[in-house]
N, C-alpha and C positions, 0 to 999 in steps of 0.2 A: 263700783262705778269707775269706771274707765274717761281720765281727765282728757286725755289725747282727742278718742273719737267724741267727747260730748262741745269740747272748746273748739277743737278745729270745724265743725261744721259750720259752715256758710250759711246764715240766716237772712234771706232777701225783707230787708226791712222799707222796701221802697211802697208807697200807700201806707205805711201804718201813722203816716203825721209825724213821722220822726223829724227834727230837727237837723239832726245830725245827717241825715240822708235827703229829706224830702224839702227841704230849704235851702239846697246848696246854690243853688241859681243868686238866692237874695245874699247868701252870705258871701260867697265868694264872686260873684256876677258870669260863671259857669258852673252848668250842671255836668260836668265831666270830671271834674276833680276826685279826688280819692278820701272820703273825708275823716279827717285823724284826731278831730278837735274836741269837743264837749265833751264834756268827762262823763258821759255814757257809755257801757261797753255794748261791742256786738256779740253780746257771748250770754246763752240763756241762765235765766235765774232756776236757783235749785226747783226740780223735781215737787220739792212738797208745798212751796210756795203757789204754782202755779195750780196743784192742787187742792189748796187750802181756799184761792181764790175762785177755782169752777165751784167750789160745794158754797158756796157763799152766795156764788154768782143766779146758782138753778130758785134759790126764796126771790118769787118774783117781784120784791118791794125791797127798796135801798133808802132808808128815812132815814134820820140824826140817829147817832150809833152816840151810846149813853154815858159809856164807859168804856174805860182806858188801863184798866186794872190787868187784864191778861197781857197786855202789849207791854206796860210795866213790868209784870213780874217775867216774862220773857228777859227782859234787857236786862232786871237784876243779874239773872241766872248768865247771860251772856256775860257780861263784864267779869263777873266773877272767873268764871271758865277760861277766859279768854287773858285778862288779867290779874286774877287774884283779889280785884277790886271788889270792897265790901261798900255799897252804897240801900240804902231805903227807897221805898217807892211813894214814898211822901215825900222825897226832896224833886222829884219829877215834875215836870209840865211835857205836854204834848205840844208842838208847835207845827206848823204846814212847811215849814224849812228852815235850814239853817241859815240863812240870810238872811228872812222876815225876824228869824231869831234874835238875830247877830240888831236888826234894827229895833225889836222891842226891846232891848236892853237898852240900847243907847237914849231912847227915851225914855227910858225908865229913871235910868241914871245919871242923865247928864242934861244937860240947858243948852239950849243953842249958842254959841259963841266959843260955848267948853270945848279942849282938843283931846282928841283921841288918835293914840300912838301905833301905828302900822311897821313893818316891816318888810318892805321891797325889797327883791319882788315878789311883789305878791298877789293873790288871789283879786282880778280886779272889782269885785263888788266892794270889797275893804276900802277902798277908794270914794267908790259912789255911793255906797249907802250912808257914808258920813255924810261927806258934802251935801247930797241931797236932805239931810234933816239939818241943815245951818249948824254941822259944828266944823273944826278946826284941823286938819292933818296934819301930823306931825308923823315924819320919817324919820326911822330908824333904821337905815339900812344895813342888811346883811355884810357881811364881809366877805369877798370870793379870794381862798387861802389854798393854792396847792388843787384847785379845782373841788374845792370842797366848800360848804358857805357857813360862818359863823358868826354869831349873836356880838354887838357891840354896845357892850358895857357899858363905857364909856362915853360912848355919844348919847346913849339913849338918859346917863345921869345929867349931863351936860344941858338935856332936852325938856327936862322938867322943867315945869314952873307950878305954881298956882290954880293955873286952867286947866293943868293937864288932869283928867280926871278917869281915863277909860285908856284899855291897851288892850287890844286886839290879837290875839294871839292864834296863828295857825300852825295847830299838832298833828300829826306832824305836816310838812309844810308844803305846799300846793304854790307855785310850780315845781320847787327844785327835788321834790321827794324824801327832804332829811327827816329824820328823826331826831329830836333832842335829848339829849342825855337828863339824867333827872338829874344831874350836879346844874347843868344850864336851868332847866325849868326853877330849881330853888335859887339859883343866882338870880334871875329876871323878877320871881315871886319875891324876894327877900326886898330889892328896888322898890319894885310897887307898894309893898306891905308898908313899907317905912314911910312912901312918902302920900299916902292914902288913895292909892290909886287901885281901883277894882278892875280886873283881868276878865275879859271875855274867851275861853278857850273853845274854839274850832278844831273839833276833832273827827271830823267829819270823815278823814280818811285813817282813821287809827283803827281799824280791822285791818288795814293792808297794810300789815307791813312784816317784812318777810323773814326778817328773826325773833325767834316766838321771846315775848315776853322783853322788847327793845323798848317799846312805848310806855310810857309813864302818863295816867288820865292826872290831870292837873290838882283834881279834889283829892287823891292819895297825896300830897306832897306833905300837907302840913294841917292840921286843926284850924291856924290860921289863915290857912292858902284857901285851905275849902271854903271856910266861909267869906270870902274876899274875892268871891269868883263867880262865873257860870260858867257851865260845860256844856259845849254840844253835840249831841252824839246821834248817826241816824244810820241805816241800813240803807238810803238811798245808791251810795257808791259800789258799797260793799256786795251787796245785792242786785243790782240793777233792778231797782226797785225807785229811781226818781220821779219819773210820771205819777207816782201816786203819792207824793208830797204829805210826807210823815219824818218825823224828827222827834227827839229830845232834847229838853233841855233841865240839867243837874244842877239844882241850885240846893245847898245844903242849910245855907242860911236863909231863916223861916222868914226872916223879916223881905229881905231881897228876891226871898221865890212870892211873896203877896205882892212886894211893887212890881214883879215883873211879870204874876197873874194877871193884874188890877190891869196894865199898861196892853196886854196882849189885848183881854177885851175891849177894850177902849178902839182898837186898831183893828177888832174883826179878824182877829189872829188865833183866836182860842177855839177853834175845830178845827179837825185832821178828816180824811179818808176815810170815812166808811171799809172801804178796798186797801187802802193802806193801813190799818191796824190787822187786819186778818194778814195780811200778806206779811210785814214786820213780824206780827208775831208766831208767825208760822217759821219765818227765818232765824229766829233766834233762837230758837225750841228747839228745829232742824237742820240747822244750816255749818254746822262744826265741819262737818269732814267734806263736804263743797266747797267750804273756804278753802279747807288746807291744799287743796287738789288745785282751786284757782290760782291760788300764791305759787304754787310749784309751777303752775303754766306761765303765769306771768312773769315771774321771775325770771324766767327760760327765755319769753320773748324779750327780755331788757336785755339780758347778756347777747341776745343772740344781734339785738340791735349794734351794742359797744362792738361785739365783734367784724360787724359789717361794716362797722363807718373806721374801725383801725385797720381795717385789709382793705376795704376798697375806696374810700372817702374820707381818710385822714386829716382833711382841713377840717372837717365837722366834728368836733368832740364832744362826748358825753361822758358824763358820770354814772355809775347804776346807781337810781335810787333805792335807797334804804325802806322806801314804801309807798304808794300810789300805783298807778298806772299810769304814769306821766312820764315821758322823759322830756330833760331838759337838754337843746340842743343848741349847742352854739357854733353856730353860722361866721363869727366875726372874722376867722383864719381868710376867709374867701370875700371880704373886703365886703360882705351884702349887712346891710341896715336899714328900718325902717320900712317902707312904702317899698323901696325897690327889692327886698327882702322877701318882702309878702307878693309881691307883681312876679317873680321869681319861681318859688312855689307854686305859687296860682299856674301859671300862664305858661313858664316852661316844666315844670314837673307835672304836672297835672295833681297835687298834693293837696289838701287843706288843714294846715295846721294853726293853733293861734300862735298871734303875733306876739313876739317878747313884748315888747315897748307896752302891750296893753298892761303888764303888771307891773308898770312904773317907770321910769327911765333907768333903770339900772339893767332892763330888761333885754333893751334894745339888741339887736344884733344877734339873741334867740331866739326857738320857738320852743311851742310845748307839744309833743306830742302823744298823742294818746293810744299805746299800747295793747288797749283791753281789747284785743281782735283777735280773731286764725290766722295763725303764722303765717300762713299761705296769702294773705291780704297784705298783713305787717311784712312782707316779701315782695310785696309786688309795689309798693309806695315806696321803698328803699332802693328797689332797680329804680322806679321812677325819676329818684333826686338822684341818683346815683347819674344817671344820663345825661339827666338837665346840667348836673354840675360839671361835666365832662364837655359839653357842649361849651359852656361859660366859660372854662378855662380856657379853650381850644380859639375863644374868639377875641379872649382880652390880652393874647399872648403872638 
């Protein structure tokens, strides 16, 4: 398989309902923009996926699919492979995503008033899906050191109370693309554990990332970490497999995976996809040396990214993430924040990226941009802001 001719191919996703393409009018208030945003890629899902889904597709009846056993022992076989990670397929739940996930836990586990502990910036449903079921946010904000962002120990002790009952954890970390060292993951575990606080881990993009064997799944840290947690883990990103709304979630402890069965049902949360267990577990079966080929291409477009914004757009600085398809880009050198940041993009680049500020106020003055495209696209939105910002200089000078 040849990564080059399969990724750089141009696939016109315009009519397919895509968001990311066929909503740009609503999202950005033009349909001309170039759009870089929702962590969907333009880039096709493996070969045996989309074969696994026509043979599926031709049985002309699609009723309640019964079992979830082959899509489990898939994800065993995966984790393993992929991490070394020994997990059981009785500590599993299926869930429709990881953010319905991310909210049946919190009512599983916590009472309305209780606060649950975030780290900006960050992923902004971590935001909304608290607030929206009446509990408490409490920020922990990241540390930005040397252009690199680190975990705060200290404020996040300082932040406990009582109420504090839930932390929120994204592994690795959406927008900024870090990975955590497992010295950090046991440092932050080691907090919680003592002062009884249960760990929700989002690991939603922990396939991607692009030195093998960098990620740490959170239920390997400790006997007691495993059972003081949920993991969730999906093939949505990794796959471009989101449309069809399939996840996991890894709870080791028997008690916390029944309230967190008991809680999904309760919430109409307990089916997945018909089409999404066949396609999952056709990815996971099949999907090893696809990945490895995407990481190599993606990886390829992040450097190639750093290197266009230090030769030709040096107020824009980035980091290369250590894993996502995200880069985190900051704008702040060229004085743009907020509304006029995003009007900027919009209006003169012709660009659609999301807005920093959405994942917190620490945000501000970034955007996130979404990498998983043909170079040849991810080239043509970089001449784009490449222009726009030349123009902006040229006018405030």
């Amino acid at each position: 398989m040849n990564a080059l001719t399969i990724f750089d191919e141009i696939i016109d996703r315009l009519g397919t309902n895509s968001v990311k393409w066929d909503a740009r009018e609503r999202i950005f208030g033009s349909g001309d923009v170039l759009p870089l945003w929702v962590a969907d890629m333009d880039l096709p899902c493996p070969p045996e996926v989309v074969q696994a889904i026509e043979a599926r597709a031709k049985h002309p009846i699609y009723g309640y699919p019964g079992d979830n056993g082959a899509l489990f022992e898939a994800a065993k076989g995966w984790v393993n492979r992929r991490f070394g990670a020994e997990v059981d397929t009785d500590w599993m739940v299926a869930i429709p995503g990881v953010v319905p996930g991310i909210q049946v836990a919190i009512n599983a586990f916590t009472k309305p008033g209780d606060k649950v502990i975030i780290q900006p910036p960050v992923y902004p449903p971590f935001f909304s899906t608290s607030e929206e079921l009446g509990r408490r946010i409490v920020e922990n904000p990241l540390k930005r050191v040397d252009g690199k962002y680190v975990m705060d120990f200290d404020d996040l002790r300082k932040k406990i109370d009582q109420r504090t009952k839930l932390f929120v954890l994204c592994s690795p970390h959406n927008p900024i693309g870090q990975v955590w060292s497992r010295e950090d993951l046991l440092q932050l575990g080691e907090i919680c554990a003592e002062k009884g606080i249960m760990i929700i881990a989002d690991e939603i993009h922990s396939d991607l990332v692009y030195e093998k064997g960098a990620h740490t799944p959170f239920y390997t840290l400790s006997e007691q970490l495993a059972n003081q947690s949920v993991t969730f883990i999906s093939g949505s990103k990794t796959f471009n497999l989101a449309g069809l709304f399939t996840s996991i979630a890894i709870i080791k402890n028997r008690k916390l995976r029944n309230e967190f069965r008991v809680t999904a049902n309760k919430m109409g949360l307990n089916h997945i996809n018909l089409f999404g267990i066949v396609a999952s577990t056709a990815a996971y079966n099949h999907g090893d040396q696809w990945l490895d080929e995407l990481l190599d291409y993606l990886h390829e477009n992040a450097v190639m990214i750093r290197h266009f914004l230090s030769e030709r757009i040096p107020e824009i600085k980035m980091t290369i993430p250590e894993a996502t398809y995200l880069a985190w880009l900051d704008f702040r050198e060229l004085g743009l924040y907020g509304q006029e940041l995003r009007n900027f993009l919009i209006r003169e680049a012709k660009v659609g990226l999301n807005d920093g500020f959405q994942f917190g106020k620490q945000g501000d003055g970034f955007c996130r941009m979404n990498f998983g495209c043909p170079r040849s696209v991810l080239k043509e939105a970089l001449q784009r802001i490449e222009k726009a910002v030349q123009v902006y200089k040229h006018s405030n000078h």
